[in-house]
ZAMARGU-4260 file (C-alpha; in steps of 0.2 Angstrom, whole numbers, plus 5000, padded with zeros to 4 digits):
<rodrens>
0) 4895/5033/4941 | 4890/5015/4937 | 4901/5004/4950 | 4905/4984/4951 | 4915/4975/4965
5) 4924/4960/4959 | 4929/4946/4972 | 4940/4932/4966 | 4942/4921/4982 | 4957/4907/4981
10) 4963/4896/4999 | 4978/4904/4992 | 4972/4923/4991 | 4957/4933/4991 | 4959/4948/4976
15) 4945/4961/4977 | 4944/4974/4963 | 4932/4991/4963 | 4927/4992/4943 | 4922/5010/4939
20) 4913/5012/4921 | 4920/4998/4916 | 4937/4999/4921 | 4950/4993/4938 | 4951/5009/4948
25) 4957/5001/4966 | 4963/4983/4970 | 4963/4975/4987 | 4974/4958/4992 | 4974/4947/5004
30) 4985/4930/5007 | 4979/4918/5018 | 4998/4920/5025 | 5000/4937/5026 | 4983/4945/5030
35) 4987/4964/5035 | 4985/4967/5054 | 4976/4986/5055 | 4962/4987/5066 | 4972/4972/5076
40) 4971/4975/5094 | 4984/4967/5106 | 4989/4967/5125 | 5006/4969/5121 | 5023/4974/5132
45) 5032/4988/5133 | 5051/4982/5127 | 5059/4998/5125 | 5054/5018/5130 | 5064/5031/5123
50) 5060/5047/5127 | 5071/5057/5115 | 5058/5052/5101 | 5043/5052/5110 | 5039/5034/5110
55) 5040/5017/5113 | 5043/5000/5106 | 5031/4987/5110 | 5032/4968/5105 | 5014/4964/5100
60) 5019/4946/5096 | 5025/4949/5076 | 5044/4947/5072 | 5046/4965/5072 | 5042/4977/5088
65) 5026/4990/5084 | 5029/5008/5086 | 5018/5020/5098 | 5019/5038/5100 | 5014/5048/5116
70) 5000/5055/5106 | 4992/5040/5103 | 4992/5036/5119 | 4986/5053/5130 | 4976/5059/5117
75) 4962/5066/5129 | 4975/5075/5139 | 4977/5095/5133 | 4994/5097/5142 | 5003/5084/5133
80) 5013/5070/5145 | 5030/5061/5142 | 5031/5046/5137 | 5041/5040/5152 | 5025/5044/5160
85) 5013/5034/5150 | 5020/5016/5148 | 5035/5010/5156 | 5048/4994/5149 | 5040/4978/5154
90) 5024/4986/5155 | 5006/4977/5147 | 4998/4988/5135 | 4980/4988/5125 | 4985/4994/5107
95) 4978/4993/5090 | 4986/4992/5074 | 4983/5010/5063 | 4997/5005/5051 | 5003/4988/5045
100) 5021/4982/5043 | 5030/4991/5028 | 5047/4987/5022 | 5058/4989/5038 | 5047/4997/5048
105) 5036/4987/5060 | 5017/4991/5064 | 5010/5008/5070 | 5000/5008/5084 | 4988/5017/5094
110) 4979/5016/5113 | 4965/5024/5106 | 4954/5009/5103 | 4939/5008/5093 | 4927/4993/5084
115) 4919/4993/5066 | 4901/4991/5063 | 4893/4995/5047 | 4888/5011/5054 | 4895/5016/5069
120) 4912/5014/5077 | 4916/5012/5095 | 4928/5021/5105 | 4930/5014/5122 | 4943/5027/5125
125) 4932/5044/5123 | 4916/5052/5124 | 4919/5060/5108 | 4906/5058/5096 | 4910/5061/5079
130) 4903/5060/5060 | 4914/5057/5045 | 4918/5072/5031 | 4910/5066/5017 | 4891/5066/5027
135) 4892/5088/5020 | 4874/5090/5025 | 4871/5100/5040 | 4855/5095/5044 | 4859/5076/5038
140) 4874/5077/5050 | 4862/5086/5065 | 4849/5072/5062 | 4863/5058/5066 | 4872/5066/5081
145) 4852/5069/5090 | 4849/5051/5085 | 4866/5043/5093 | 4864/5053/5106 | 4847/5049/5110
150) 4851/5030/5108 | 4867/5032/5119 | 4859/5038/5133 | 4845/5025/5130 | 4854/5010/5130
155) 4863/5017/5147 | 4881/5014/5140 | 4892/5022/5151 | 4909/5028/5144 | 4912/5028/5124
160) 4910/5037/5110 | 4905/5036/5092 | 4908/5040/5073 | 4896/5038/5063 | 4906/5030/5045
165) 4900/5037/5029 | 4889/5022/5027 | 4877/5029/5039 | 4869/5043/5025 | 4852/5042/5026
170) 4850/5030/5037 | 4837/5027/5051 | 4837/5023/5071 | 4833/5004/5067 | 4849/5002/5060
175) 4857/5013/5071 | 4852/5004/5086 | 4856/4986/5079 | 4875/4991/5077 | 4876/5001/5096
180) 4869/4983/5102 | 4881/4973/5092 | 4894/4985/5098 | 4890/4984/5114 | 4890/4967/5115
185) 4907/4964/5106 | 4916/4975/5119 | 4907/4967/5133 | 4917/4949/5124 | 4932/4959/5123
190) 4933/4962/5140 | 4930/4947/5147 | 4945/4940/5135 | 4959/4953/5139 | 4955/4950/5158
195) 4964/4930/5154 | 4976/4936/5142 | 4996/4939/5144 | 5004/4950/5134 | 5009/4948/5121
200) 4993/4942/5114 | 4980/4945/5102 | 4962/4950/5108 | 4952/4957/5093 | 4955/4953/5073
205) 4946/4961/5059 | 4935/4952/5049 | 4943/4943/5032 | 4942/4954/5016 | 4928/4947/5009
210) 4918/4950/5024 | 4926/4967/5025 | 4918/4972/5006 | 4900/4968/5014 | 4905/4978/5028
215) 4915/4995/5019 | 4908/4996/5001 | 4892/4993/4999 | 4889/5012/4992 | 4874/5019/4984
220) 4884/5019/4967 | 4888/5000/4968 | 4875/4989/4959 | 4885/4974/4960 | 4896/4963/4971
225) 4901/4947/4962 | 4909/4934/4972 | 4917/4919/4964 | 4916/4904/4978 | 4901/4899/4984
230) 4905/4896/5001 | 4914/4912/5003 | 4895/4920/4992 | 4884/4910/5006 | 4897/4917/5022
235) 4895/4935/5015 | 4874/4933/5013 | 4874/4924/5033 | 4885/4942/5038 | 4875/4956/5028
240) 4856/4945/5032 | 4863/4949/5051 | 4871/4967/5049 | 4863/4975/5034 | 4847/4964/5027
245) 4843/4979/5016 | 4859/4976/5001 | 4857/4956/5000 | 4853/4960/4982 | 4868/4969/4979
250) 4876/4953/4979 | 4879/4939/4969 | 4887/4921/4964 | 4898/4923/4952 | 4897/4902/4944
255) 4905/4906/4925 | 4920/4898/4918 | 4927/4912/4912 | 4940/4920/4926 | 4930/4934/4936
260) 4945/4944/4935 | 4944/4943/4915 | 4927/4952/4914 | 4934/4968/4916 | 4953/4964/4910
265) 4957/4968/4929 | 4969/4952/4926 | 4978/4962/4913 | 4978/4980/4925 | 4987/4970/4938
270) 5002/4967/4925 | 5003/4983/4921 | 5001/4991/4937 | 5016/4981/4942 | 5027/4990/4926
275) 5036/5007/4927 | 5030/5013/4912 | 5011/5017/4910 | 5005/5023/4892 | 4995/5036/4890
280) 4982/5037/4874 | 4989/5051/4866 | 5008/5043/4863 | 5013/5051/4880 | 5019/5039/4895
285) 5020/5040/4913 | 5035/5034/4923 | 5032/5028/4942 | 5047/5025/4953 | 5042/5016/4974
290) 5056/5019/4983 | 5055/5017/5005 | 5055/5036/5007 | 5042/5041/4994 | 5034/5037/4975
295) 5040/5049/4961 | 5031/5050/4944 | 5037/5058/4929 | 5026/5064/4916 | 5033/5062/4895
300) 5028/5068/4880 | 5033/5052/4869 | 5028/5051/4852 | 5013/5066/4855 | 5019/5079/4846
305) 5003/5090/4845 | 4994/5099/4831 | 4998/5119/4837 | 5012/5122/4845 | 5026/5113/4859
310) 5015/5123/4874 | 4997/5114/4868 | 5006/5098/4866 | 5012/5099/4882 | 4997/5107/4891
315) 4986/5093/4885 | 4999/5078/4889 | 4998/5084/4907 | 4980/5084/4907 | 4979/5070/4901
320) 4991/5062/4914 | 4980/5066/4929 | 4967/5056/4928 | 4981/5042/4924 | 4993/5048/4941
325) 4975/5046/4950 | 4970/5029/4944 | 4989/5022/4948 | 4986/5030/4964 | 4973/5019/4968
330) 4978/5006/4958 | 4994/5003/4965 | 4989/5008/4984 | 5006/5023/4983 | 5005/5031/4998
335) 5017/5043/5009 | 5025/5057/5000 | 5022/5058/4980 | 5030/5072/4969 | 5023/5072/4952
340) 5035/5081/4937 | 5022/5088/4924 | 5032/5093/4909 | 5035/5112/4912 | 5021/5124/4908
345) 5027/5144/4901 | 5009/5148/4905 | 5002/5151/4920 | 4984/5146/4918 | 4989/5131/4911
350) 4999/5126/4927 | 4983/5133/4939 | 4971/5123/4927 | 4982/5105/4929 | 4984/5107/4948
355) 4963/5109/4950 | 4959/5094/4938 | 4973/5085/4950 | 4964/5090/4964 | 4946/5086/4958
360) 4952/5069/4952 | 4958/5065/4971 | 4941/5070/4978 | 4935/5051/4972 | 4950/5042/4981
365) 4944/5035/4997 | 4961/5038/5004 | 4965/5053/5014 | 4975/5065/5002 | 4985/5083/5002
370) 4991/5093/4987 | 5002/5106/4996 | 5005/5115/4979 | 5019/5116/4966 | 5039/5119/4971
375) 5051/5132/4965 | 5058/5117/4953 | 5040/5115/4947 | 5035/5098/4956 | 5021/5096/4962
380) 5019/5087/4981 | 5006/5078/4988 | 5004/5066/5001 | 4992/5052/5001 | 4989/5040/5018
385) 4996/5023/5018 | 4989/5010/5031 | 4994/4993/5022 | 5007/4988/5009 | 5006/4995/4990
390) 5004/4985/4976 | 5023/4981/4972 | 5025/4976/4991 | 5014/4964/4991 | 5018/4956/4976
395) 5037/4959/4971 | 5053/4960/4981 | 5069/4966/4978 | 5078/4957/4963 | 5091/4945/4970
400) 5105/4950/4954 | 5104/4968/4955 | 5100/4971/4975 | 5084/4979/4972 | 5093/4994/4963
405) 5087/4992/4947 | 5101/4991/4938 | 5114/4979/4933 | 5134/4983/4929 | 5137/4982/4910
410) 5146/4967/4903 | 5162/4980/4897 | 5163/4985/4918 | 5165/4967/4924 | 5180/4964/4909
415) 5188/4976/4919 | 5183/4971/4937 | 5188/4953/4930 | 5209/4961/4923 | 5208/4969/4940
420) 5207/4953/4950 | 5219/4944/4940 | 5233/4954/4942 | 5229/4957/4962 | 5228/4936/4961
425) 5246/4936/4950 | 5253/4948/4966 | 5247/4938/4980 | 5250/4921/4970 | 5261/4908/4961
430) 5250/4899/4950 | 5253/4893/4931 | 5235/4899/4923 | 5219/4908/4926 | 5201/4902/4921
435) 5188/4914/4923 | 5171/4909/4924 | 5157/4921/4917 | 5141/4925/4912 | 5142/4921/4892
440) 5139/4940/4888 | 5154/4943/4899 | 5164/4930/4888 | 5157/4933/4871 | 5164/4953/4874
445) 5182/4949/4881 | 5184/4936/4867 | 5177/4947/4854 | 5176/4968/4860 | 5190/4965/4874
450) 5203/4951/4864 | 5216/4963/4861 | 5216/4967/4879 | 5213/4949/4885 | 5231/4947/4874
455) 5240/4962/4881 | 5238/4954/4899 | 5243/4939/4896 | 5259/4946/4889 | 5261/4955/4904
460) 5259/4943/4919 | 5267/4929/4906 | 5252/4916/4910 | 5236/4908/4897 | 5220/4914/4902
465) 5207/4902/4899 | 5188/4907/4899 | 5171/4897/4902 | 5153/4901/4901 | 5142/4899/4919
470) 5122/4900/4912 | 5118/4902/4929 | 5128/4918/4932 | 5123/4935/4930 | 5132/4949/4919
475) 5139/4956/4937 | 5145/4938/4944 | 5163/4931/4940 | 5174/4921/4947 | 5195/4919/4943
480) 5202/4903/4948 | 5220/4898/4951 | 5226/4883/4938
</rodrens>
C-alpha cells in the first residue's frame, strides 16, 4: 500500500493528512492555541479524593481539574490499594496526560510515566519491558527483548523499563542504543526540573506535530513526507539528522503554488468529513450522528436498488459501507462506543461475511479497536480508543440557534407559542396593542397560513395586532411587546 504524508504548516494551525493510494484516510490538527496535552506530564495537586469512585481530581494547571484513578496510580501493586491511600487533598503529584480534554470532561491522567523516543519508551515507574503487538515475529520480538536487555544492563540504568514501539522492526543495536542515551539523559533533565517546581506546573511537553510525524510515521509504507514551510521542512531535517539519519530522504519541501492540501483533494475530505451524510458509489449513503456518550452510523439503501433481488442489494450496500464506516473512523478521529445499523440481512452468511470485512478493514487503523459482535436488534458494537478530540470537536461547536440539538421549531410552532404569550400578556396587562417582532418566515405564515387566526384573536382580546420583520432573528425567536 503506496502511502503519502501531507503537512500543511500555518502560525495559525498545523494540518497533517496520511494519503493512502491516493486518497485522505486519517487527518491530524493542531492550533497553535489549543495544542492537545497527551503525553503532558505535570506535578499537579491533589484538589479533591473520593473514594466512592475510586479516584481523584487533580488541578494540573488547565481550567478544568484532570481525573486519576487508583489503577493508574498502584499499578505495580497485585493487592489493589484505595485511593485514600495513594494520594491525599493538597497533596503534589507526578502525572501524565493519557487523554486530553473532551467536551465536559477534563484530562485523564496517569502516575505511570513514560518518554517517547523513535524506538523505545521509557518508563521510570517499572521494570517492565515490553514490545508492541504489531512486531508478530517471535524470533523478531526475542532478538529485540536480548538486545534491550543486554544494552540496559550495559548502560547501568538502574530502575525503568522499556517498549519497544513498532518502529523498532528490524532495527539494530546502534539505534537502539542512541534512543536508551537520549532517554537516559532527558530523564536525568526532568529530574533535575521537577526538584524546582511547585505544583501545579508543567515539567515535560511533547514535541509539536510536525516534529511528532518525524518521530511516529515514518513507516516502511510511506515514500513520502511533504512539508509546506521551509522552516518548519529545515526544523524536521535538524530532528530526524539527530534521531533517525536513515529516512532524511523520505522527506521533502513542498515550494508549489498550488495548496498542498489540494494534491489529493484532502481540502475537499475535510468538508465532507464535517457533514452527516456520506455518499456511497452505488447510490447508497451513510448517516453519522457524534453525540458526548457515543457516535452512531446508520447505513441506507438510497437510490441502489440492485439487479437480483431486495437481499443482494442490501448484502452489497453494506459491503460496500465498511470500508466507508472504516475510513470516516479515521477520518473523523470517532472514538468511544460506536454502534453501526447495517440494513438487515435474512441471511446469515451474508451477516458473518459483513462483520469479517468490518473486522479486517479495522486491522489498518492505528487506533486500538473492538468489534464485540452484533445485538439482538441487529447492531453491530464496537469501541475504538479516543485520546484527543474528533474531527467535529475540533472544528465545530454547538449551533448558537438550535442549542446544539440539531433541530429548530417550525415557523407554524412559534405562531402558536407567539397566540400563547399574547393572551398570557392581555391577563397580566392593560395595554391598547400588541407588536410582535419575528423572524420573516414567522411573519410571512401568520399573515398568509395563520390570518384567519391572527383575526379570530384580535376579536377575542378586542386589540390590533401589529407585526414586524427582525432579519436578525431566528424562526424560534419572538418577541410581543406592549403598545
Amino acid at each position: 500500500m503506496n502511502a503519502e504524508i501531507l503537512v500543511n504548516i500555518t502560525p495559525m494551525e498545523t494540518r497533517v493528512a496520511l494519503v493512502e493510494n491516493g486518497a485522505a484516510q486519517e487527518l491530524f490538527l493542531e492550533r497553535t492555541q489549543s495544542r492537545g496535552i497527551v503525553g503532558n506530564i505535570y506535578l499537579g495537586k491533589a484538589v479533591r479524593v473520593l473514594p466512592g469512585m475510586q479516584a481523584a481530581f487533580i488541578d494540573i494547571g488547565l481550567d478544568r481539574a484532570a481525573f486519576i484513578h487508583a489503577s493508574d496510580i498502584d499499578q505495580e501493586n497485585d493487592t489493589a490499594r484505595n485511593i485514600t491511600q495513594l494520594v491525599q487533598e493538597g497533596q503534589s503529584i507526578l502525572v501524565q496526560v493519557i487523554k486530553d480534554p473532551i467536551g465536559t470532561k477534563g484530562a485523564r491522567l496517569t502516575a505511570q510515566l513514560s518518554v517517547p523516543a523513535r524506538y523505545l519508551v521509557y518508563m521510570p515507574e517499572t521494570e517492565h519491558l515490553g514490545i508492541s503487538q504489531k512486531i508478530d515475529s517471535e524470533s523478531e520480538r526475542e532478538r529485540l527483548r536480548t538486545l534491550v536487555q543486554n544494552l540496559r544492563d550495559a548502560n547501568e540504568i538502574v530502575g525503568g523499563g522499556f517498549i519497544l514501539r513498532t518502529a523498532a522492526d528490524g532495527i539494530g543495536e546502534a539505534e537502539l542504543a542512541a534512543d536508551m542515551a537520549y532517554l537516559k539523559r532527558l530523564w536525568g533533565a526532568l529530574q533535575e526540573k521537577i526538584k524546582k517546581q511547585q505544583a501545579p506546573s508543567i515539567i515535560y511537553e511533547d514535541l509539536p506535530l510536525f516534529l511528532r510525524v518525524a518521530r511516529d510515521m515514518v513507516r516502511p509504507d510511506v515514500e513520502k513526507i511533504r512539508i509546506d514551510s521551509r522552516e518548519s521542512y529545515q526544523k524536521t531535517i535538524e530532528f530526524v539528522r539527530k534521531y533517525n539519519p536513515e529516512v532524511e530522504a523520505v522527506f521533502e519541501y513542498y515550494p508549489g503554488e498550488r495548496p498542498i492540501f489540494d494534491l489529493f483533494g484532502v481540502e475537499d475530505e475535510l468538508e465532507r468529513a464535517l457533514s452527516r451524510k456520506v455518499e456511497l458509489k452505488s447510490g447508497g449513503y451513510l448517516i453519522i450522528d457524534q453525540t458526548e456518550a457515543m457516535a452512531t452510523i446508520d447505513v441506507n439503501t438510497g437510490g441502489f436498488v440492485g439487479h437480483r433481488n431486495l437481499e443482494e442489494t442490501i448484502f452489497k450496500t453494506n459491503l460496500e459501507s465498511v470500508s466507508a464506516i472504516v475510513r470516516q473512523l479515521r477520518l473523523r478521529n470517532l472514538g468511544g462506543i460506536i454502534i453501526i445499523d447495517f440494513i438487515d440481512m435474512e441471511d446469515l452468511e451474508h451477516r458473518r461475511q459483513v462483520l469479517r470485512m468490518l473486522e479486517k478493514m479495522l486491522e489498518r487503523d492505528h487506533a486500538k479497536t473492538k468489534v464485540t459482535g452484533v445485538s439482538e436488534l441487529g447492531l453491530v458494537e464496537m469501541t475504538r480508543k479516543r485520546t484527543r478530540e474528533s474531527l467535529e470537536q475540533v472544528m465545530t461547536e454547538a449551533c448558537p440557534a438550535c442549542g446544539g440539538r440539531g433541530r429548530m421549531k417550525t415557523a407554524q410552532t412559534t405562531c402558536y407559542e407567539i397566540f400563547r404569550e399574547i393572551l398570557r400578556e392581555e391577563r397580566a396587562y392593560d395595554n391598547r396593542s400588541y407588536l410582535v417582532l419575528a423572524a420573516q418566515s414567522v411573519v410571512d405564515r401568520l399573515l398568509d397560513e395563520e390570518s384567519a387566526s391572527v383575526a379570530d384573536l384580535e376579536i377575542f382580546i378586542g386589540k390590533p395586532i401589529k407585526f414586524q420583520v427582525e432579519p436578525m432573528y431566528q424562526p424560534d425567536q419572538f418577541d410581543v411587546v406592549l403598545m
